[in-house]
C-alpha beads as a LAMMPS data file, in Angstrom:
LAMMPS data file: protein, C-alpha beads

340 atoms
339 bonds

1 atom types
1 bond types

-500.0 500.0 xlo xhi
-500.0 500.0 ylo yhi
-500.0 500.0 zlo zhi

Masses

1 110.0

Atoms # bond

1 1 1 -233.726 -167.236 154.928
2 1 1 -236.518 -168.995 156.564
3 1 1 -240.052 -168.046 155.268
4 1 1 -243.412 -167.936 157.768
5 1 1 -246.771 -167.822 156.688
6 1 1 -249.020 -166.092 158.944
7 1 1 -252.521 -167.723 158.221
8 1 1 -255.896 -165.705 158.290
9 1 1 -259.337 -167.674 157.946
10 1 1 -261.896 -166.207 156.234
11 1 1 -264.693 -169.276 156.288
12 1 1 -267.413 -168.523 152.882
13 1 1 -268.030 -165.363 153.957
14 1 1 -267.481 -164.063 150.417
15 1 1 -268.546 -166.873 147.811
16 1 1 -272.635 -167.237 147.755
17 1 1 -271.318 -170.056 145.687
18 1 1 -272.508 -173.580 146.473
19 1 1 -269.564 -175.651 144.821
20 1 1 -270.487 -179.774 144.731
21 1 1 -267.712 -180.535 146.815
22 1 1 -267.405 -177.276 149.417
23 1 1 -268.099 -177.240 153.371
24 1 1 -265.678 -174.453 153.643
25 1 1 -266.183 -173.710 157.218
26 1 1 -265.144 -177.270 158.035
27 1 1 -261.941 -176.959 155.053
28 1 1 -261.034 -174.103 157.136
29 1 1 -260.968 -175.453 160.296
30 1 1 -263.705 -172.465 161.860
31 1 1 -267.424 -172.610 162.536
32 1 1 -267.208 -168.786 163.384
33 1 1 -265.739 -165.608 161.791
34 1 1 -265.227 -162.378 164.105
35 1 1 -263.761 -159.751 162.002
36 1 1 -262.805 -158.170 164.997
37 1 1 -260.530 -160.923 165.927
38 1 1 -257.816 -160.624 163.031
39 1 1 -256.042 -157.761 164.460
40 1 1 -255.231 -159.812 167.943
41 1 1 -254.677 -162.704 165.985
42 1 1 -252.101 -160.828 163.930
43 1 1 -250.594 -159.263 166.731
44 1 1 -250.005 -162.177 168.770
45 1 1 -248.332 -164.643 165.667
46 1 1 -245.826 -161.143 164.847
47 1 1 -244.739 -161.275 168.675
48 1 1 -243.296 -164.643 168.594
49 1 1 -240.784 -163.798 165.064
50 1 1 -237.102 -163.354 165.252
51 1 1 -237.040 -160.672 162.569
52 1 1 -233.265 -161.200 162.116
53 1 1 -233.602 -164.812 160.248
54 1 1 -237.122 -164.730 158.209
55 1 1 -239.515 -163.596 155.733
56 1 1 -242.595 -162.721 156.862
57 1 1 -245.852 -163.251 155.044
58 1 1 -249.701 -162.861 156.018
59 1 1 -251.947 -165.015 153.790
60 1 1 -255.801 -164.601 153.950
61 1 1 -257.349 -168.187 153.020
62 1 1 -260.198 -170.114 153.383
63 1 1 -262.564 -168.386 151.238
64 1 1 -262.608 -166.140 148.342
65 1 1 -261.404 -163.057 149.706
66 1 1 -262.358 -160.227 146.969
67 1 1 -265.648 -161.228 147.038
68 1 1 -266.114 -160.105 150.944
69 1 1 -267.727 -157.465 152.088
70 1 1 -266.020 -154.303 150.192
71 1 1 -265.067 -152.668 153.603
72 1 1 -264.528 -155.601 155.329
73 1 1 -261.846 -156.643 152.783
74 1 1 -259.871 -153.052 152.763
75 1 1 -260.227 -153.374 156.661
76 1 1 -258.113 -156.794 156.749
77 1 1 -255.875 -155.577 153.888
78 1 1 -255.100 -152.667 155.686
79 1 1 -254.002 -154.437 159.317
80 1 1 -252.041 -156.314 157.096
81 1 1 -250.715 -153.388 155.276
82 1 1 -250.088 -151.948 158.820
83 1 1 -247.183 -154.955 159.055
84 1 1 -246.014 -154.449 155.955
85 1 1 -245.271 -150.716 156.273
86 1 1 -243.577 -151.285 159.312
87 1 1 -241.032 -154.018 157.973
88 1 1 -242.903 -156.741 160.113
89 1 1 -243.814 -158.392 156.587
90 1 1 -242.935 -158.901 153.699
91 1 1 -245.690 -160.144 151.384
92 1 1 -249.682 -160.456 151.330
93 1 1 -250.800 -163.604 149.913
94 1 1 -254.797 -164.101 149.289
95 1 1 -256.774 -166.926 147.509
96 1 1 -260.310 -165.786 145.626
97 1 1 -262.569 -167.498 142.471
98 1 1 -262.080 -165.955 138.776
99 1 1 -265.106 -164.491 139.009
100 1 1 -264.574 -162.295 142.003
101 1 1 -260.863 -160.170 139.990
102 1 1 -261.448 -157.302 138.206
103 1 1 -259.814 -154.389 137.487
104 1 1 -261.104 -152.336 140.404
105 1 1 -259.805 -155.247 142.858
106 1 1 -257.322 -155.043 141.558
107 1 1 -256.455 -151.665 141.944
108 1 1 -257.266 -152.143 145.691
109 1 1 -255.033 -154.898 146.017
110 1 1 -252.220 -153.226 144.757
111 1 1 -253.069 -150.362 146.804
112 1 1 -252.867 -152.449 150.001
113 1 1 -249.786 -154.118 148.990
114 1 1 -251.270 -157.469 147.846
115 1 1 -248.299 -159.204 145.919
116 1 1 -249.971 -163.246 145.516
117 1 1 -253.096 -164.026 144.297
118 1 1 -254.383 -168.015 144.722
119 1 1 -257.218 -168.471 142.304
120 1 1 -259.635 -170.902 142.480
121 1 1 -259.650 -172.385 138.894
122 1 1 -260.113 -176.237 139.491
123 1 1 -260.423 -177.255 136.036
124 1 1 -260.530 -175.495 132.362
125 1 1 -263.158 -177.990 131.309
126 1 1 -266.785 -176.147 130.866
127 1 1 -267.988 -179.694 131.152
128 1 1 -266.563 -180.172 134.996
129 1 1 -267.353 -176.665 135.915
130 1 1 -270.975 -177.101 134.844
131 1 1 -271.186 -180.441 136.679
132 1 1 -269.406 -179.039 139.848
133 1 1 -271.459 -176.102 140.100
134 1 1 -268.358 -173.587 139.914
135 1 1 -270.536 -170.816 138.708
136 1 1 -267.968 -169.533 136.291
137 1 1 -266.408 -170.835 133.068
138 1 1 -262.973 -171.625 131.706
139 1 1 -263.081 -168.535 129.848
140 1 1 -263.836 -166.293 132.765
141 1 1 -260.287 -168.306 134.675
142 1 1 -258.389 -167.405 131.446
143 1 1 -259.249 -163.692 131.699
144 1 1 -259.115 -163.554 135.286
145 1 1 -255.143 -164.955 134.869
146 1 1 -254.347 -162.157 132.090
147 1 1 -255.666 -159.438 134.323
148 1 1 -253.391 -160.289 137.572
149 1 1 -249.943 -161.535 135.919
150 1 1 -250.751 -157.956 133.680
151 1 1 -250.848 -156.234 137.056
152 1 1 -247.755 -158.012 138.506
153 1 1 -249.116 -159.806 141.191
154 1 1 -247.234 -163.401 141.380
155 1 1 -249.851 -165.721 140.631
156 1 1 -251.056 -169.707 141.689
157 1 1 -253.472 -171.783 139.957
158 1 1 -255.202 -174.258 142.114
159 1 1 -256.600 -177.483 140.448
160 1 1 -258.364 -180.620 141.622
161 1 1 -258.093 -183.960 140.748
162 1 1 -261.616 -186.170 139.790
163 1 1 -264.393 -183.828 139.961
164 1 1 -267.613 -184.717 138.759
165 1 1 -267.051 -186.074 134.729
166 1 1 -263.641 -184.764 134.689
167 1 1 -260.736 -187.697 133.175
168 1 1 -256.916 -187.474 133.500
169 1 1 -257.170 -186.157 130.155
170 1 1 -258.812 -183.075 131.287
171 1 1 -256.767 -182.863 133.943
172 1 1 -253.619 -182.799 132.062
173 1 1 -255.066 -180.016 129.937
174 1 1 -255.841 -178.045 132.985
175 1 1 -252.372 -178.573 134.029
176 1 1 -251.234 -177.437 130.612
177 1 1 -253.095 -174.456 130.784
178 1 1 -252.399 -173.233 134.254
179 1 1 -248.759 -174.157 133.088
180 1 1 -248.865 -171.351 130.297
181 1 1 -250.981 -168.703 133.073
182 1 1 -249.344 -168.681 136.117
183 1 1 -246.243 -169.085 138.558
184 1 1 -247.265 -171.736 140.546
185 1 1 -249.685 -174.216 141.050
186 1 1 -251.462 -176.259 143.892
187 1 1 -253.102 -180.126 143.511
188 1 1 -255.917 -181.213 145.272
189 1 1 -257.205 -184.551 144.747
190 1 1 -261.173 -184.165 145.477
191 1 1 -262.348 -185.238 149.237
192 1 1 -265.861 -185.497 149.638
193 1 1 -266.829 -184.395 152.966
194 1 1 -270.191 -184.757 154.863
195 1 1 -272.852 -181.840 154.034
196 1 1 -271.952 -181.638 150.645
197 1 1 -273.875 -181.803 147.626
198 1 1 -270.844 -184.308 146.675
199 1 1 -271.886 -186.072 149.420
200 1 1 -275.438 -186.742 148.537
201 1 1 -274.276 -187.782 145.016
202 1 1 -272.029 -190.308 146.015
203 1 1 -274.766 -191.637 148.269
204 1 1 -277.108 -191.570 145.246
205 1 1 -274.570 -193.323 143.299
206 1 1 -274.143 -190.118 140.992
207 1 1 -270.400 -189.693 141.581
208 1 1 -268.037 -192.039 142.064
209 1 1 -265.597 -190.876 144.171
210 1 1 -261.541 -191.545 143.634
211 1 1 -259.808 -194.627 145.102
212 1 1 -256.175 -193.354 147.035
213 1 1 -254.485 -195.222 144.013
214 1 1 -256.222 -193.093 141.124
215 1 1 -255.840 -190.023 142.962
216 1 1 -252.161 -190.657 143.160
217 1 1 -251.498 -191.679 139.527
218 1 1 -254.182 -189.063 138.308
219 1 1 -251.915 -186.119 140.815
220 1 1 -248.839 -187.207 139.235
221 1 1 -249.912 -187.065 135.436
222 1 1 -251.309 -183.119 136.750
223 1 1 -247.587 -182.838 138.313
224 1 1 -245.503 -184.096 135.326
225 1 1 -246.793 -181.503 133.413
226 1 1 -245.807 -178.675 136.239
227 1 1 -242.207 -180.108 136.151
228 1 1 -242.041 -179.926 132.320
229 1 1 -242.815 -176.595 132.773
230 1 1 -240.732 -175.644 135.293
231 1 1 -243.626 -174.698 137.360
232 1 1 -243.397 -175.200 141.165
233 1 1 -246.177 -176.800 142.904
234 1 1 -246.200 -175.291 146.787
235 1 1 -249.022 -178.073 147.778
236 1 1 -250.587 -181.282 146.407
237 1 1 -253.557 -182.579 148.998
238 1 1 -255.584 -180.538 151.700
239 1 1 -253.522 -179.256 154.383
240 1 1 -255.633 -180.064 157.084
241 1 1 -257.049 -178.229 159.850
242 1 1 -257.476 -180.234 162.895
243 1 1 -261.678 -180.843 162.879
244 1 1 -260.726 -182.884 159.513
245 1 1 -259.921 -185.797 161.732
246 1 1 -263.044 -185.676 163.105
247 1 1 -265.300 -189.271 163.129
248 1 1 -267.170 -188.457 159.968
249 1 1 -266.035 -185.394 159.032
250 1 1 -265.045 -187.445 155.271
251 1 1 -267.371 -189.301 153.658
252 1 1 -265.303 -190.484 151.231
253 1 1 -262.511 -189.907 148.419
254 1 1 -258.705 -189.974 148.348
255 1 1 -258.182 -188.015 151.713
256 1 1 -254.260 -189.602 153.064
257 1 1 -252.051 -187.533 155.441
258 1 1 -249.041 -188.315 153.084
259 1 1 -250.999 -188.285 149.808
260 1 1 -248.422 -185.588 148.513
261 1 1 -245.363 -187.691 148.930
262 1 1 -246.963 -190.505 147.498
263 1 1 -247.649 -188.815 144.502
264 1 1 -243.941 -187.212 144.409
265 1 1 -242.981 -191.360 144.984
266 1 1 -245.001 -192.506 141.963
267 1 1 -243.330 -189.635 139.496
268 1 1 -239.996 -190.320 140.662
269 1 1 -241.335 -194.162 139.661
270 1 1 -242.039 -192.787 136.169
271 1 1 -238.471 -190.574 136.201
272 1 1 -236.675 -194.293 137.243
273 1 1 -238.537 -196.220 134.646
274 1 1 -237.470 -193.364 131.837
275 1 1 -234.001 -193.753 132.838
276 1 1 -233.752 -197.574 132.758
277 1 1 -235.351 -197.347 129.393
278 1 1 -233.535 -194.349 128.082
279 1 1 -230.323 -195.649 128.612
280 1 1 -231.182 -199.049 128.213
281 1 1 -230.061 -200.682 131.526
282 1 1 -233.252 -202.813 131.669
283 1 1 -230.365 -206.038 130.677
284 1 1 -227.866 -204.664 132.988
285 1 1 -229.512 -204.492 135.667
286 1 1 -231.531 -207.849 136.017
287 1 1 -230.372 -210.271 138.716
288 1 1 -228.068 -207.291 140.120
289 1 1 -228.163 -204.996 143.175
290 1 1 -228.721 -201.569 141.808
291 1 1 -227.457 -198.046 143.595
292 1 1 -230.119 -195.031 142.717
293 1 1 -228.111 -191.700 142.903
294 1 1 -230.684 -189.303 143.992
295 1 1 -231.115 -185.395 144.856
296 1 1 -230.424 -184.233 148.673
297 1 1 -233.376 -185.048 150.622
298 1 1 -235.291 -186.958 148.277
299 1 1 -234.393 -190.448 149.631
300 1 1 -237.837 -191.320 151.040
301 1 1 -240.059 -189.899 148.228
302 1 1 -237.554 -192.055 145.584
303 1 1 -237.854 -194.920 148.279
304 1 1 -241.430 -194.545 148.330
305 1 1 -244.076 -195.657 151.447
306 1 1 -242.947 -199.056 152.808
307 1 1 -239.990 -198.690 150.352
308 1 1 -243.040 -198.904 148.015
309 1 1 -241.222 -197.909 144.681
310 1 1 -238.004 -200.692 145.747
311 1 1 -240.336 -203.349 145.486
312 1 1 -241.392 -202.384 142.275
313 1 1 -238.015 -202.330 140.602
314 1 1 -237.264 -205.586 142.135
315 1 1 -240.475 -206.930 140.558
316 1 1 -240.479 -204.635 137.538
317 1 1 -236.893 -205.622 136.797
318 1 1 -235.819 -208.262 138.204
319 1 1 -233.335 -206.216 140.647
320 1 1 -232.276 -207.690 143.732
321 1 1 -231.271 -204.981 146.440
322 1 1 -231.583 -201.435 145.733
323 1 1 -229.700 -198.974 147.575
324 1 1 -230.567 -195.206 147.163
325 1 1 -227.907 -192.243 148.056
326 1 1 -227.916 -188.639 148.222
327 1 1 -225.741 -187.334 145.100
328 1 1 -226.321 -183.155 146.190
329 1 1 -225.174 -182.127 142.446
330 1 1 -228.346 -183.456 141.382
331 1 1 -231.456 -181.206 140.640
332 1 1 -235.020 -182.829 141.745
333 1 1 -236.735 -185.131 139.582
334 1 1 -233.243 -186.383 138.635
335 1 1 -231.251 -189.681 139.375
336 1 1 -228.373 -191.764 138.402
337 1 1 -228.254 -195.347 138.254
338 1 1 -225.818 -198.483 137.542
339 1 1 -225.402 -202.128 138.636
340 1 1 -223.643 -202.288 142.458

Bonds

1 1 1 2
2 1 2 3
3 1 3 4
4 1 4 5
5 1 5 6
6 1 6 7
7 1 7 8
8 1 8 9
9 1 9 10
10 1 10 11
11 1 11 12
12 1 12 13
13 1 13 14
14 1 14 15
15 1 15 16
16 1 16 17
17 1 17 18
18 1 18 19
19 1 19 20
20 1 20 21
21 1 21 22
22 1 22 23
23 1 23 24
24 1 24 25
25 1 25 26
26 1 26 27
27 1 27 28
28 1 28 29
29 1 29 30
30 1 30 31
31 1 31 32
32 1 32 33
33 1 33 34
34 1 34 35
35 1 35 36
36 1 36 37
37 1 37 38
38 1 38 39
39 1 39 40
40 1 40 41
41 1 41 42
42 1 42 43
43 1 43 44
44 1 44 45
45 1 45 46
46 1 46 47
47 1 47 48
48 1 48 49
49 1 49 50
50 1 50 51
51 1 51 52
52 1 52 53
53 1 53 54
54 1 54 55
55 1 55 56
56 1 56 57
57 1 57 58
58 1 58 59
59 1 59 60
60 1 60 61
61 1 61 62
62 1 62 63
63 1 63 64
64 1 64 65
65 1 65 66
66 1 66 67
67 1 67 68
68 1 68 69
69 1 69 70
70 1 70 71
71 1 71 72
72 1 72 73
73 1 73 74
74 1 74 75
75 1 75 76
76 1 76 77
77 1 77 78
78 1 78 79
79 1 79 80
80 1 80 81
81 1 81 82
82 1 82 83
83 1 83 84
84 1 84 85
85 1 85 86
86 1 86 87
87 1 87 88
88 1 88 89
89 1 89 90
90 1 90 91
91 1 91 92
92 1 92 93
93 1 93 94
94 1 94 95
95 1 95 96
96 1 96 97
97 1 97 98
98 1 98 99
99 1 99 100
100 1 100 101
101 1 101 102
102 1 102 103
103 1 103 104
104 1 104 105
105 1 105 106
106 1 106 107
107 1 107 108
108 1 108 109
109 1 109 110
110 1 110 111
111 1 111 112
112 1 112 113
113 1 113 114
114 1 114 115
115 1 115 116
116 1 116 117
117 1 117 118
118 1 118 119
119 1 119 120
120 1 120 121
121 1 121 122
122 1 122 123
123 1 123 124
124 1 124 125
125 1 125 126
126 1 126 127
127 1 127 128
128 1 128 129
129 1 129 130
130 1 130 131
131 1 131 132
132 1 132 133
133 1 133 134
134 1 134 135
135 1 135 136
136 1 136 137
137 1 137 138
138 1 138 139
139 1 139 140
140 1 140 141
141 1 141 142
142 1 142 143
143 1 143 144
144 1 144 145
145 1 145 146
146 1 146 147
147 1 147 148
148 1 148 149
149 1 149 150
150 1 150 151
151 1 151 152
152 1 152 153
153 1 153 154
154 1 154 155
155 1 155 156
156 1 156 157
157 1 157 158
158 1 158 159
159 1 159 160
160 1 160 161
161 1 161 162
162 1 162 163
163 1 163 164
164 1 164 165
165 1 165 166
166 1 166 167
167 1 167 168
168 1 168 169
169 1 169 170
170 1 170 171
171 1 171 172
172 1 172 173
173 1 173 174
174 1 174 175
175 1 175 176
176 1 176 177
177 1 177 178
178 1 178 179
179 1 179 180
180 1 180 181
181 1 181 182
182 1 182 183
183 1 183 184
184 1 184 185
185 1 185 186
186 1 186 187
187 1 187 188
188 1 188 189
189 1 189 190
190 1 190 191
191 1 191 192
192 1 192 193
193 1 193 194
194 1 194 195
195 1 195 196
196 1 196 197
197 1 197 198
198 1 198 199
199 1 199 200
200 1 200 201
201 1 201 202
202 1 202 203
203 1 203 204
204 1 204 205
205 1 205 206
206 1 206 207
207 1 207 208
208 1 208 209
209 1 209 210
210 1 210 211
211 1 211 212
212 1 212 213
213 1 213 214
214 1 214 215
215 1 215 216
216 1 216 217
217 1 217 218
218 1 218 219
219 1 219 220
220 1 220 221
221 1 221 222
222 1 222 223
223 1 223 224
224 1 224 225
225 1 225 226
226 1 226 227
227 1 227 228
228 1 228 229
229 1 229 230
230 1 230 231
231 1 231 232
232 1 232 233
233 1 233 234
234 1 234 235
235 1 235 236
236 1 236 237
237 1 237 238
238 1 238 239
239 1 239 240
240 1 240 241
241 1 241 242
242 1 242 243
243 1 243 244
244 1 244 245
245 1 245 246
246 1 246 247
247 1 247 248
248 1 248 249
249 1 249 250
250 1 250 251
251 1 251 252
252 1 252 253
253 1 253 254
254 1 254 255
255 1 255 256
256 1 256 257
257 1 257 258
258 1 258 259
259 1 259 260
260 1 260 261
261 1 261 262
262 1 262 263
263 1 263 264
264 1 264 265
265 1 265 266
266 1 266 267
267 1 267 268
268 1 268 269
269 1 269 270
270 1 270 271
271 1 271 272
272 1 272 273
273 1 273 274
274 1 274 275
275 1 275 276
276 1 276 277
277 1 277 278
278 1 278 279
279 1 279 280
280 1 280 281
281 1 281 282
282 1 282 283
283 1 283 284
284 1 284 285
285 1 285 286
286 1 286 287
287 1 287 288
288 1 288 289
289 1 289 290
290 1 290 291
291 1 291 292
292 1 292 293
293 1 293 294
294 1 294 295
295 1 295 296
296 1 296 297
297 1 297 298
298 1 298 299
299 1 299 300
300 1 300 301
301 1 301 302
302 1 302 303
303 1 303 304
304 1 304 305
305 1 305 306
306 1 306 307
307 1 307 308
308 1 308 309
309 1 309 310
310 1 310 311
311 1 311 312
312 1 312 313
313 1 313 314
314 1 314 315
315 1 315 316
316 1 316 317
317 1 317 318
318 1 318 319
319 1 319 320
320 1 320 321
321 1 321 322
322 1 322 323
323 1 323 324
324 1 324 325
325 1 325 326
326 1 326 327
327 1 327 328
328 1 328 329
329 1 329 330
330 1 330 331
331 1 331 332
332 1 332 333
333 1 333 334
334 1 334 335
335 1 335 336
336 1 336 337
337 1 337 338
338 1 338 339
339 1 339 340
């Protein structure tokens, strides 16, 4: 059954927070916010569904929703509740900061028919948080985890990928740790748009922002983890709203259209590398054309960009061609090999 997401933008109007790296109303793709305008806007996106073949949801994004305005936020919840009672949808999806759950949210939530919560934890390093001006600690993510997945909402941990001072290594830990705390998980590799603090510091030479290379190989060490752990990851890199291809909207860091297939390129790179090794093919295979058995529709991210990850096996391992087929008896992230 298809699944459509019904987006709602709610642009900083609840986080007094000044993250480093945050122009929210530009992330979001709005300068403006009229309240007033949700209830058309929800109208007009249920009109167009053929209720026969889909799953509805209606996400609120773009800010941290429970820290709104208290009536403002049981207003929204309760247009969308409005859907939900009526069989027009079939799940509320929100995203918020740790800071902003507690158990009286939650109890509204539920009450509104809230069933995923996106939280805001970026990294479980006090370090990074302190130097990225989250406002809240590791501790306070933890606790804010326990209290939703204890409620039985479904739950997402977002992370991002070179903050100020963080290092793969705490990256890996974060994706350890959001591994053992929620359902799913989203990657974004830090962009550093104009009239941020971020901005000034990488003008100030104070942060060094990532190269498109280090964002990919840092991504994929974050996703490796996820896959270990069986946990799906919905999005890696800003899905971007349309003012984000603005002249000079980004000042800087690893922002790429297709940075999330790159990243799924470079761990099927690591997955093709363990296999060669594991089963010892590296002899086999030199001087000979090689077929790549792969999962259905995973051609291109195994290919890689400009058949990106075929070059490397031919210079890697001395392979000459390499031809890659769909083998649909395959799960992702697996592959089979051997000498054409």
């Amino acid at each position: 059954m298809r699944h459509i997401n019904i987006p709602i933008f709610i642009p900083h109007l609840g986080c007094p927070n000044d993250c480093v790296f945050c122009n929210q109303r530009r992330i979001s793709g709005k300068q403006e916010f009229d309240i007033r305008s949700v209830e058309g806007e929800l109208e007009r996106a249920v009109s167009t569904i053929d209720y026969g073949s889909c799953e509805v949801e209606i996400a609120f994004f773009g800010g941290s929703f429970t820290g709104i305005d208290r009536g403002d936020m049981v207003y929204l919840l309760s247009l969308a509740k409005r859907y939900i009672d009526a069989g027009k949808a079939q799940a509320v999806r929100l995203s918020t900061r740790p800071d902003y759950i507690d158990g009286e949210i939650l109890d509204i939530l539920g009450k509104y028919g809230v069933t995923d919560i996106e939280l805001g934890i970026q990294s479980m390093s006090d370090r990074v948080l302190s130097a990225s001006r989250r406002g809240h600690t590791a501790e306070c993510s933890g606790r804010a985890c326990r209290m939703i997945t204890d409620r039985g909402f479904n739950l997402v941990g977002q992370m991002m990928i070179g903050l100020p001072e963080s290092t793969i290594d705490d990256e890996i830990r974060t994706a350890r740790e959001i591994s053992e705390m929620c359902g799913a998980a989203r990657i974004y590799p830090t962009v550093v748009f104009r009239d941020t603090d971020l901005c000034g510091m990488t003008e100030s030479g104070n942060y060094l922002p990532l190269t498109l290379e280090d964002a990919v190989r840092r991504s994929e060490a974050a996703l490796n983890v996820f896959i270990e752990h069986h946990i799906p990851v919905i999005r890696l890199g800003l899905c971007a709203a349309d003012n984000l291809f603005e002249p000079g909207a980004i000042a800087g860091g690893a922002y790429h259209s297709a940075v999330g297939e790159m990243v799924y390129a470079e761990h099927y790179y690591r997955v093709m590398r363990d296999y060669i090794e594991k089963n010892h093919l590296r002899d086999d295979i030199s001087g000979k054309n090689i077929v790549i058995e792969v999962p259905k529709g995973e051609v291109s991210k195994v290919s890689g960009q400009k058949r990106a990850n075929k070059l490397r096996l031919q210079n890697e391992y001395n392979v000459k061609n390499v031809r890659i087929i769909e083998n649909p008896e395959l799960f992702w992230y697996n592959i089979r090999m051997r000498a054409d």
